[in-house]
N, C-alpha and C positions, 0 to 999 in steps of 0.2 A: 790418220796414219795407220791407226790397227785395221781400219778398213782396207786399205791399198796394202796392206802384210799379208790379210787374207787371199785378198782378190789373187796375189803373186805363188802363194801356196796353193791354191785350186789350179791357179794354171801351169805351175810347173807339174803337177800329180797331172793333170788333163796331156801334156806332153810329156811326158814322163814316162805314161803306159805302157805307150808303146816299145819302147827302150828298155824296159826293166821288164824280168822275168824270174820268178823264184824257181831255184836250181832244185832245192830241196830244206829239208831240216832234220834235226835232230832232236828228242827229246831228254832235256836235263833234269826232270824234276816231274815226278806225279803228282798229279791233282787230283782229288776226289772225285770233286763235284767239276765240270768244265775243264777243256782242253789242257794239256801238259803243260809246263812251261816247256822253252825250246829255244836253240840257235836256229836263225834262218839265215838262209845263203841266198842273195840274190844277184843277178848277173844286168849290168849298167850297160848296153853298148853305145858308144861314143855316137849320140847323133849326127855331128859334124866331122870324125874326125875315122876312115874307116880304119877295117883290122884292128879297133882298140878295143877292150870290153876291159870291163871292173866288178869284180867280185866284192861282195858286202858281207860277212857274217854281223847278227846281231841277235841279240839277245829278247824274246820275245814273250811278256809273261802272260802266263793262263788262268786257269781257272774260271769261276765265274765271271769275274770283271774284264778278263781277257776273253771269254767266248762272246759276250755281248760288245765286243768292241771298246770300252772305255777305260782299260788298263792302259795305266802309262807305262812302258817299259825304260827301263835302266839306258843312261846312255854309255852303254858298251858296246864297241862293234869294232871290226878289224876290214881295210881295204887292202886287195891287191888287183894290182891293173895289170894287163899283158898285151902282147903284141901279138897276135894271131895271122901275121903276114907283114906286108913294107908297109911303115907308116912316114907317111907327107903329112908334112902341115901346111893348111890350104894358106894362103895369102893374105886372106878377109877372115882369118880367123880371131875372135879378140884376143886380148891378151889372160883375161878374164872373162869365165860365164858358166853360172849354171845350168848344169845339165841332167839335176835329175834326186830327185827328195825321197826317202820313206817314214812315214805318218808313225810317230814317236806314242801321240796323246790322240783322245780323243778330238782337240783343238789346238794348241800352243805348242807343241814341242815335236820337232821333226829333227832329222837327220839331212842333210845339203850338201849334195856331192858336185863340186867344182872343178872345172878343168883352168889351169892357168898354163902359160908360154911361155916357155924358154927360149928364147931365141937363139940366145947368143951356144947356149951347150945343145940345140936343136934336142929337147926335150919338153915331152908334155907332164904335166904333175897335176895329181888328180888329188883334190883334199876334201874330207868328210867331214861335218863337223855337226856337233849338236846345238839348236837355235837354243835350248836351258844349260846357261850358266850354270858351273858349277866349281867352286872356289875360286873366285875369280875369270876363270875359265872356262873358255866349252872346251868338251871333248872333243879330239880330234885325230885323225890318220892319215898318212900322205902315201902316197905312191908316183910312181913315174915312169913313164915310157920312152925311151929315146926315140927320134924320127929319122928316117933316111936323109933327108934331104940337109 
């Protein structure tokens, strides 16, 4: 099972890429030694679904363990999705699916950004969520897009 978890995070990052794009960041906090800590903004556009893109702020930490890659950052981050023209929802669209992860840890903990269907209020809802629990719960942020059709 931890095998097939993996295999499913390499390939959403592997599909992923190309859809995801960092806008920018900001730095919150100096480090000495290794890269700032910092918010990062990264922009999701909807593989399947056009005119929608999702904005991600999160929280990225530096320094040495973060300039070598193996800082685990906080799971703190904010989604907003928008409508950048008419948005349809194709036919064959699921009702649920992911569309799109950013690498939390060096292994185990990512961010999972889902689109699910509304049918019935013809709106799409885009939910973020962190795979580490944390008091019972993962961290989590919704947004939504209404659709023309």
């Amino acid at each position: 099972m931890k095998r097939s978890l993996i295999a499913v995070l390499f390939s959403l990052a592997a599909t992923t890429a190309q859809a995801q794009q960092t806008v920018g960041s900001v730095s919150t906090n100096f480090r000495l030694l290794g890269p700032n800590d910092k918010v990062v903004v990264q922009r999701f556009d909807d593989p399947r679904v056009a005119n929608v893109s999702c904005y991600v702020s999160f929280a990225q930490t530096g320094g040495v363990s973060g300039g070598l890659g193996v800082a685990t950052n906080p799971s703190q981050f904010a989604l907003n999705c928008v409508a950048h023209g008419p948005v349809a929802i194709p036919a064959d669209l699921p009702k649920r699916e992911e569309i799109g992860a950013i690498s939390a840890s060096l292994l185990f903990k990512h961010f999972i950004l889902s689109r699910l269907v509304d049918n019935q209020a013809h709106t799409l809802i885009y939910l973020m969520i962190s795979t580490k629990v944390i008091s019972g719960s993962p961290a989590n942020a919704v947004s939504a897009v209404p659709a023309s059709n």
